[in-house]
C-alpha positions in Angstrom: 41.8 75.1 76.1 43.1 77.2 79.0 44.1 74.4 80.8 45.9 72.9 78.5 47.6 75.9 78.1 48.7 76.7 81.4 50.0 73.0 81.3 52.3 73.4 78.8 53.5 76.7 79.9 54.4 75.1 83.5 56.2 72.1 81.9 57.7 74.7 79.3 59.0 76.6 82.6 60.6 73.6 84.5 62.7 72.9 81.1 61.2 69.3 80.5 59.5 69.8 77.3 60.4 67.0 75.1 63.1 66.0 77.5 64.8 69.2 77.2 68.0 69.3 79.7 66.9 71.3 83.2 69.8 73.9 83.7 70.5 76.6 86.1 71.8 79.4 85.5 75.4 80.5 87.5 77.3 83.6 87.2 81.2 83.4 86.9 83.4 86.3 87.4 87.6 86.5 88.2 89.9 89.2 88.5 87.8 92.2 89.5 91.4 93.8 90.6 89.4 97.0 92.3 91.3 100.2 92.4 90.5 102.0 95.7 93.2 104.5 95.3 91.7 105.5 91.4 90.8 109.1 93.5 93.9 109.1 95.5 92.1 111.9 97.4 89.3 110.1 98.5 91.6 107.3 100.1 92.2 108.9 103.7 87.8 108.8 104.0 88.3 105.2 103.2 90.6 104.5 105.7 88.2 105.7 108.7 84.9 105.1 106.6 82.8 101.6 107.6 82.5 99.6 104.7 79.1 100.4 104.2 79.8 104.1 103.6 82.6 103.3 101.2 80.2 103.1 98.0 79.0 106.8 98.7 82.2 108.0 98.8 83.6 106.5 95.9 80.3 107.4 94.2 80.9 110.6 94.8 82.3 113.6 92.3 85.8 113.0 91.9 88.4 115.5 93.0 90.0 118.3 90.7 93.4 116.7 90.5 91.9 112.9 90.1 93.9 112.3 87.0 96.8 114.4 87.7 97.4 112.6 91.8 96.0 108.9 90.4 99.0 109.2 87.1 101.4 110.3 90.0 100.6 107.3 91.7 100.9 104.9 88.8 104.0 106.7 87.7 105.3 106.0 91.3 104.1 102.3 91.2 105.6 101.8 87.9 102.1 100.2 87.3 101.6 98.9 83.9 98.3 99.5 83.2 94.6 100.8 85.0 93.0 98.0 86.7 88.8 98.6 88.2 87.9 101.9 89.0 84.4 102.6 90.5 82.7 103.1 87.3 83.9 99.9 85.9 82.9 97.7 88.5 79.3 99.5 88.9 79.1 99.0 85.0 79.9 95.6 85.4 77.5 95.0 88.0 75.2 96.1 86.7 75.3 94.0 83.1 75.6 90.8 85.2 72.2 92.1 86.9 70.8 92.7 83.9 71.9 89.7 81.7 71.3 86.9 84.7 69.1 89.2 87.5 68.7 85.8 89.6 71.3 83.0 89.4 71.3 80.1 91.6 74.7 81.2 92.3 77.4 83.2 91.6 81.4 81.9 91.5 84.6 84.8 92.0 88.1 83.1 90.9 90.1 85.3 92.8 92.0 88.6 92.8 89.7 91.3 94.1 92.1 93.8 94.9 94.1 96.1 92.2 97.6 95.4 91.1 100.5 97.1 92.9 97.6 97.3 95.9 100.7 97.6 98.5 103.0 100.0 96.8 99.8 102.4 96.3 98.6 102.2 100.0 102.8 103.0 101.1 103.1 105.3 98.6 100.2 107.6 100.2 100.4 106.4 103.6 104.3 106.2 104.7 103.9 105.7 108.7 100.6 103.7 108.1 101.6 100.0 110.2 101.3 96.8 108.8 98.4 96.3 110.8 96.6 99.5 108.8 97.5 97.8 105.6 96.2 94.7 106.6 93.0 96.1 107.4 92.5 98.4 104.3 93.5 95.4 102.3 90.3 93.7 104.2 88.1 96.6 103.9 88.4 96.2 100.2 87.8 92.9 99.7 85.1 93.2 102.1 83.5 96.2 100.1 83.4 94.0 96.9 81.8 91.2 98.5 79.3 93.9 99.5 78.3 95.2 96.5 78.1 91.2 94.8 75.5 90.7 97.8 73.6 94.2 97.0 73.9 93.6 92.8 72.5 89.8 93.8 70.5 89.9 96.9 69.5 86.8 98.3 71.5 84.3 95.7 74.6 82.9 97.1 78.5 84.1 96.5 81.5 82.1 96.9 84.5 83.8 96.6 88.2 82.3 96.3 91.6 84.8 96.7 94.4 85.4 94.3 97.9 86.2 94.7 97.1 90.3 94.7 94.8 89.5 98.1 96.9 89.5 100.4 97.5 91.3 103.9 101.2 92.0 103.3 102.0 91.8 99.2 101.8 90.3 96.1 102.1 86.6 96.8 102.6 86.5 100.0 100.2 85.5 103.3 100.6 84.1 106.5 98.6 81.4 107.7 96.1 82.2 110.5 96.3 85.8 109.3 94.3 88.7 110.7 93.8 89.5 106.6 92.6 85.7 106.5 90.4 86.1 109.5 88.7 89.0 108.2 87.7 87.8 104.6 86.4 84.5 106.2 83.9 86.3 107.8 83.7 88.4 104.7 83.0 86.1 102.6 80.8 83.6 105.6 78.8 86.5 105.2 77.1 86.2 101.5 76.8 82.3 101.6 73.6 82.6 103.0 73.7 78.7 104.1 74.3 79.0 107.9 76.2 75.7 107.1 78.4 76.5 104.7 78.6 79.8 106.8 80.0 77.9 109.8 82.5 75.9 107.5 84.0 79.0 106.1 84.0 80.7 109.6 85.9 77.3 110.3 88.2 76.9 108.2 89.0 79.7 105.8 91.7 81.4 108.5 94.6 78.8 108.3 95.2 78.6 104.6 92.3 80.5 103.1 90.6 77.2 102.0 86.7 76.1 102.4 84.5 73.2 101.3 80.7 73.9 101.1 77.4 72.4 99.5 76.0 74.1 96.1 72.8 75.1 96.6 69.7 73.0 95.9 68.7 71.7 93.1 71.6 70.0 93.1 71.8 67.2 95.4 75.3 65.2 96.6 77.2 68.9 94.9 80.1 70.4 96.8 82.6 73.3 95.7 85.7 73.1 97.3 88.0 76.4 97.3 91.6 77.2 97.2 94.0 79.7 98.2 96.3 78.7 96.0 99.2 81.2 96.0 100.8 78.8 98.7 101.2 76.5 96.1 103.2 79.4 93.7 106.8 79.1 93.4 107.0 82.9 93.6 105.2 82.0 97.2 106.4 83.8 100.8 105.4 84.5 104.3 104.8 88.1 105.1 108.2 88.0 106.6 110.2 86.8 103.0 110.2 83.3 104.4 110.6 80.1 102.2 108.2 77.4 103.3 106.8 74.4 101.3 105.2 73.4 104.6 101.8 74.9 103.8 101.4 73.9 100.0 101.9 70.5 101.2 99.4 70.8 104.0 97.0 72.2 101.7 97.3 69.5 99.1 96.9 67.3 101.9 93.6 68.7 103.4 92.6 68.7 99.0 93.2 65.0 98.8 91.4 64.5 102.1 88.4 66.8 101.2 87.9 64.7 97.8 88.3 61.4 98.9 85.6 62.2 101.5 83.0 63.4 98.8 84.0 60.2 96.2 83.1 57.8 99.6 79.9 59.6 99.7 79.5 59.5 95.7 79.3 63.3 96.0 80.9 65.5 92.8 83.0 68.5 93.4 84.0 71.9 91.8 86.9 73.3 92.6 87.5 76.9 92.5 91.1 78.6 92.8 92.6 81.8 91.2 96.1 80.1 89.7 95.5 77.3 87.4 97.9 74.2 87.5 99.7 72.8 84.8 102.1 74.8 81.8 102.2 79.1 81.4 102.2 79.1 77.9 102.7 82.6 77.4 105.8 82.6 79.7 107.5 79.6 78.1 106.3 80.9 74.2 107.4 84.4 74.6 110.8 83.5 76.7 111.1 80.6 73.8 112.2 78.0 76.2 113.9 75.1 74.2 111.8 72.6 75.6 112.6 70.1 73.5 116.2 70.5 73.9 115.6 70.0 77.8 114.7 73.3 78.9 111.6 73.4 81.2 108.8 75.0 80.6 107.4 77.6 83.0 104.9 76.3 85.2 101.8 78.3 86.8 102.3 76.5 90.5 105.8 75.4 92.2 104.7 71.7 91.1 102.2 69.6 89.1 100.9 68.3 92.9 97.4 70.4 92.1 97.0 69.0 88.7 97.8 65.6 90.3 95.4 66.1 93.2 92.5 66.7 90.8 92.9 64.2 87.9 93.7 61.2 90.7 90.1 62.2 91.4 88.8 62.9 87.9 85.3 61.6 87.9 84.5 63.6 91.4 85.4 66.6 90.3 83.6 67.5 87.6 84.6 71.0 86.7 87.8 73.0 87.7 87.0 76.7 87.9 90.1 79.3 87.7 91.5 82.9 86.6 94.4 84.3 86.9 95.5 85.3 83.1 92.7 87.5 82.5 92.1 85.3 79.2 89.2 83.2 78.2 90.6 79.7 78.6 90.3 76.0 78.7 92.2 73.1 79.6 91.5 69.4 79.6 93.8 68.1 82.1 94.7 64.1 82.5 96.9 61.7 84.5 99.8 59.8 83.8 98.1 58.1 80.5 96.6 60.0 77.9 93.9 57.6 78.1 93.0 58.3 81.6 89.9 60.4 83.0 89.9 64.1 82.0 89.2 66.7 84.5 87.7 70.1 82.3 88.9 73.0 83.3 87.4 76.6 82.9 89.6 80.1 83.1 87.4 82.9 83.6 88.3 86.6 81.8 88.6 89.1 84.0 86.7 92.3 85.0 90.4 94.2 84.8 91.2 95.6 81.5 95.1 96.3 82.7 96.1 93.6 80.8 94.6 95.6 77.4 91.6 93.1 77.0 88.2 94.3 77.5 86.0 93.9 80.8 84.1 90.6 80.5 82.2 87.8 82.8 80.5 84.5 81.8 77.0 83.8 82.8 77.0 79.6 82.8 74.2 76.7 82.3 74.5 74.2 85.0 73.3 70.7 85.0 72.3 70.3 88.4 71.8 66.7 88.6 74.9 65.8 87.5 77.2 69.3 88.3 78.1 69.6 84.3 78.7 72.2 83.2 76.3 72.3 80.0 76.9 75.7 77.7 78.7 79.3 79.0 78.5 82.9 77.0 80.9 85.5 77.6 80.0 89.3 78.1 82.5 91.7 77.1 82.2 95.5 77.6 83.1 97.5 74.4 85.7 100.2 76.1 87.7 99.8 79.3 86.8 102.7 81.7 82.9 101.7 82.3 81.9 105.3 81.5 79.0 105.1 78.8 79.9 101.1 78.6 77.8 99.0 76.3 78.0 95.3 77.4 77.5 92.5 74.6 77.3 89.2 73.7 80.7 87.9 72.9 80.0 84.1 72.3 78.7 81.1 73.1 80.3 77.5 73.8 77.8 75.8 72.2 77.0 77.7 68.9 80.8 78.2 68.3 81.9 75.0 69.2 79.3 72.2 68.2 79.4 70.7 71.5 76.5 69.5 73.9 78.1 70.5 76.8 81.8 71.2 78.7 81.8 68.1 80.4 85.3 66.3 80.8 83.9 64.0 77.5 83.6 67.2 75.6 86.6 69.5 76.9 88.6 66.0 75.9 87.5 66.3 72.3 87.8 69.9 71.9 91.1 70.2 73.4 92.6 67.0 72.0 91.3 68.5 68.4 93.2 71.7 69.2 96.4 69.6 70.1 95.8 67.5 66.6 95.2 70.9 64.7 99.1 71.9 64.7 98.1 74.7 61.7 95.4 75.9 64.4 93.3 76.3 61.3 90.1 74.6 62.3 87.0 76.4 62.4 87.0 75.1 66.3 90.8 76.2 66.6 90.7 79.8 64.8 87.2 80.4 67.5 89.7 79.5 70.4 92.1 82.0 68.7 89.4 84.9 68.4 87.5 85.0 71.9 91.3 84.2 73.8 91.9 87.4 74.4 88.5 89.7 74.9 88.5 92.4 72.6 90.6 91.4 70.4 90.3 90.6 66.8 92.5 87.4 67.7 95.6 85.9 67.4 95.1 84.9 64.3 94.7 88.8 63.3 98.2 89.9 64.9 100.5 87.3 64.3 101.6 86.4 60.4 100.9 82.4 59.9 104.6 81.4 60.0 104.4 82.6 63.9 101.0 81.2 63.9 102.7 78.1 63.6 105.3 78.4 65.9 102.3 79.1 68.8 99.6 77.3 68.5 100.9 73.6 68.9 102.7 75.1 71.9 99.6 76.5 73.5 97.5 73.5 73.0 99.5 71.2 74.6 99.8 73.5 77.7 95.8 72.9 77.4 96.1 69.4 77.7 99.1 68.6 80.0 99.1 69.6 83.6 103.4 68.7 84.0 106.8 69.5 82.2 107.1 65.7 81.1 103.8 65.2 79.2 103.9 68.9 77.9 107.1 68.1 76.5 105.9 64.7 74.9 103.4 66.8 73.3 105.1 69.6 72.0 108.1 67.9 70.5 106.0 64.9 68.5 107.0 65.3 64.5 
C-alpha cells in the first residue's frame, strides 16, 4: 500500500496522470521603468556606488525633502506620472517569488529604466558628460538584472531593451555602444548557460540583439531577442541621425536567425519591447479616417517585423512583447487571412505611470512543443508597493474556454473578437475588463454608443500586422 502510494505521488509529480499535459512554469515581466532618482538625494551615492551597494542605499531611510526634491524633479521633467520606486519593485519581487519561487525561466520585454530617465539625470547633474550618463544609464539596468538574479537565484533571465534603455535618450542608440557593451555583459551574466553566455557576449553590442537555447526540458527551443527601437519611426542615433541602415540589418540577421532554426526543425520565441503591427490607441483616440484613406498609426516604421515573423509562422511559436503597459493579445497573419497565425503575447507592466496597477504573468509552458498552454496575471492592489497586497487577476483558461494560447487558439479568440463588432461576448467583455489592470474596464467607462465606435477598431489592430489589412478589416459593413 505504501508503494503504491509513493507511485502515484511520483507520476502525480511529473504531470502524467491520466495523460495530463507536462508544463513548466515561466515568469513574464515588461516595463519595470525603475526610478533611481525617486530620492533625488541619494543619486550622487549612486553615481560612485558599485552596483552591488546600490540596493542598500536605496533601501535606506529616505531623506527629509524626498517628496518635496523628487516633485521638483517631476515638475522639471514635465513627467506625467510616477514610474518604480524602490518599494515597488521590492514588492513586486517579492510576489513573483512567492507566487512562482522556482521557474524554469524567467522572460523581461523591455524597458527597465524610468521615463524621462535623461532629463532627470541632466536635470541633477548639469556638467555630468555623456559618457557619465551612459554609464548610470548601465548601472541601472545592471542593478535590476541584479536583483532578478538575487529574487531567482539559479533559474535563468533573459532580458530584451525598450525604447527608455538607452545610453543617450528616449529612442535613440548607437550601434556598438559602450551602453550596449555594458548590458551585454549585464544581461550574459544571469543566463547561466556559458553558451548562451558567449552568444550574448557575442552579439548583443552591435544592435542589442541575441539568440539562445531555452533551457531543458525543452529540446530543439530557441528565443531570439530584439532591440527593436531601431525598427521605430521615432528611431535616431545618439547624434539626431536618420538611418534605416540598421532596422534593415536587423531584420536581415531576424530572417537569417529563423531560417536557421526552421532547417534544423527548431521552434522560436521571440522577445522584443515594441510590438509590430497597428497602435490602436493612437489611431482611435486621434480618430484617423481610415477608411477615407488616412493611415493608421503604426507601432514600428514598417510592417517588415510583422512580415519577418508570420513568413515563419510555424517556427515561431509565440511572440512575446510590452511596450503599452496593457494586457494584450494579437493574432498576427500573412498576406491571406487564411495563412499561419503567429500568437502574440503583451505583457502589463510593473510601472503604474500609465494609472494601471503593477502586474506580471506567471505562464504554463509546454516544453515539448514551446506552446504556450495557460497564463494568470498578478496585479498589485495600489501603485506605490507600500503595504501592497498582490492578487490573482485572471486566468487565460478559466476566462476564456481555451486549451491553450497556441497560434490555433489565439486565431479563434481573436478572429471571435474581430466577428464580435458589439464587443459584447462573454470572451470580448473579459478582454475589455483585464485590458487595462486595475481597471473596472472599458466597458465600465465608456457609454455603449462609444463602445461601438472602439471595439471593432481595436480588434482588428489584434489581428492585422499592416495599414492594408487593418483597413480591410475595419471598414467591412
Amino acid at each position: 500500500m505504501m508503494l503504491r502510494g509513493l507511485v502515484v505521488g511520483f507520476v502525480m509529480a511529473v504531470g502524467v496522470v491520466c495523460g495530463a499535459q507536462q508544463t513548466v512554469p515561466v515568469v513574464m515581466l515588461s516595463d519595470i521603468h525603475f526610478d533611481p532618482f525617486h530620492d533625488p538625494a541619494k543619486v550622487a551615492r549612486l553615481r560612485t556606488a558599485a552596483v552591488g551597494a546600490w540596493e542598500g542605499i536605496l533601501k535606506g531611510a529616505d531623506s527629509a525633502t524626498q517628496a518635496k526634491d523628487f516633485d521638483a524633479l517631476q515638475d522639471a521633467c514635465k513627467a506625467k506620472g510616477v514610474d518604480t520606486p524602490m518599494p515597488l519593485l521590492v514588492s513586486s519581487l517579492n510576489a513573483e517569488r512567492a507566487q512562482e519561487p522556482k521557474p524554469l525561466f524567467v522572460t523581461v520585454s523591455g524597458d527597465l529604466m524610468a521615463h524621462k530617465f535623461d532629463c532627470k539625470f541632466k536635470t541633477m547633474t548639469p556638467k555630468a558628460t555623456e559618457a557619465e550618463y551612459s554609464a548610470f544609464a548601465a548601472k541601472t539596468v545592471a542593478f535590476v538584472t541584479l536583483e532578478l538574479k538575487e529574487t531567482f537565484p539559479g533559474v535563468p533571465v533573459y532580458l530584451a531593451l525598450g525604447n527608455n534603455d538607452s545610453g543617450c535618450e528616449d529612442y535613440a542608440e548607437d550601434e556598438n555602444s559602450a551602453f550596449l557593451k555594458a548590458d551585454g555583459q549585464s544581461f550574459a551574466g544571469v543566463v547561466l548557460n556559458a553558451k548562451n553566455a558567449a552568444a550574448i557576449v557575442g552579439e548583443f553590442s552591435k544592435l542589442g540583439d541575441y539568440n539562445v537555447e531555452l533551457p531543458k526540458p525543452f529540446e530543439g527551443a530557441r528565443l531570439i531577442v530584439l532591440q527593436d527601437i531601431f525598427e521605430s519611426k521615432r528611431y535616431a542615433s545618439c547624434s539626431g541621425a536618420q538611418d534605416t541602415s540598421a532596422a534593415k540589418a536587423q531584420i536581415d540577421w531576424l530572417r537569417g536567425q529563423l531560417s536557421a532554426a526552421a532547417a534544423k526543425h527548431e521552434v522560436v520565441w521571440v522577445m522584443a519591447h515594441i510590438p509590430p503591427g497597428i497602435d490602436a490607441y493612437s489611431t482611435l483616440t486621434k480618430f484617423a479616417e481610415v477608411c477615407g484613406g488616412e493611415k493608421p498609426t503604426m507601432f514600428l516604421g514598417s510592417k517588415d517585423l510583422a512580415d519577418v515573423l508570420t513568413e515563419y509562422a510555424g517556427t515561431v511559436r509565440l511572440g512575446l512583447f510590452a511596450h503599452t503597459h496593457m494586457d494584450e493579445m494579437k493574432s498576427l497573419h500573412g498576406e491571406t487571412e487564411s495563412a499561419a497565425r503567429v500568437p502574440i503575447k503583451q505583457v502589463p507592466s510593473i510601472s503604474p505611470v500609465n494609472g494601471n496597477n503593477p502586474a506580471f504573468t506567471v505562464a504554463k509552458v509546454d516544453p515539448k512543443t514551446a506552446t504556450l498552454v495557460d497564463y494568470s496575471v498578478y496585479a498589485a492592489n495600489n501603485k506605490t508597493g507600500v503595504g501592497t497586497v498582490w492578487s490573482r487577476e485572471y486566468t487565460y483558461s478559466t476566462t476564456y474556454k481555451l486549451p491553450d494560447y497556441s497560434a490555433e487558439s489565439a486565431a479563434k479568440l481573436v478572429d471571435g473578437f474581430v466577428s464580435d463588432k458589439a464587443g459584447t461576448s462573454a470572451a470580448s467583455q473579459a478582454y475589455q475588463q483585464f485590458y487595462f489592470v486595475g481597471d473596472p474596464g472599458i466597458s465600465a467607462n465608456l457609454k455603449a454608443a462609444a463602445m461601438r465606435m472602439v471595439w471593432p477598431g481595436y480588434a482588428c489592430s489584434m489581428a492585422e500586422g499592416g495599414a492594408k489589412g487593418f483597413r480591410e478589416c475595419a471598414c467591412k459593413q
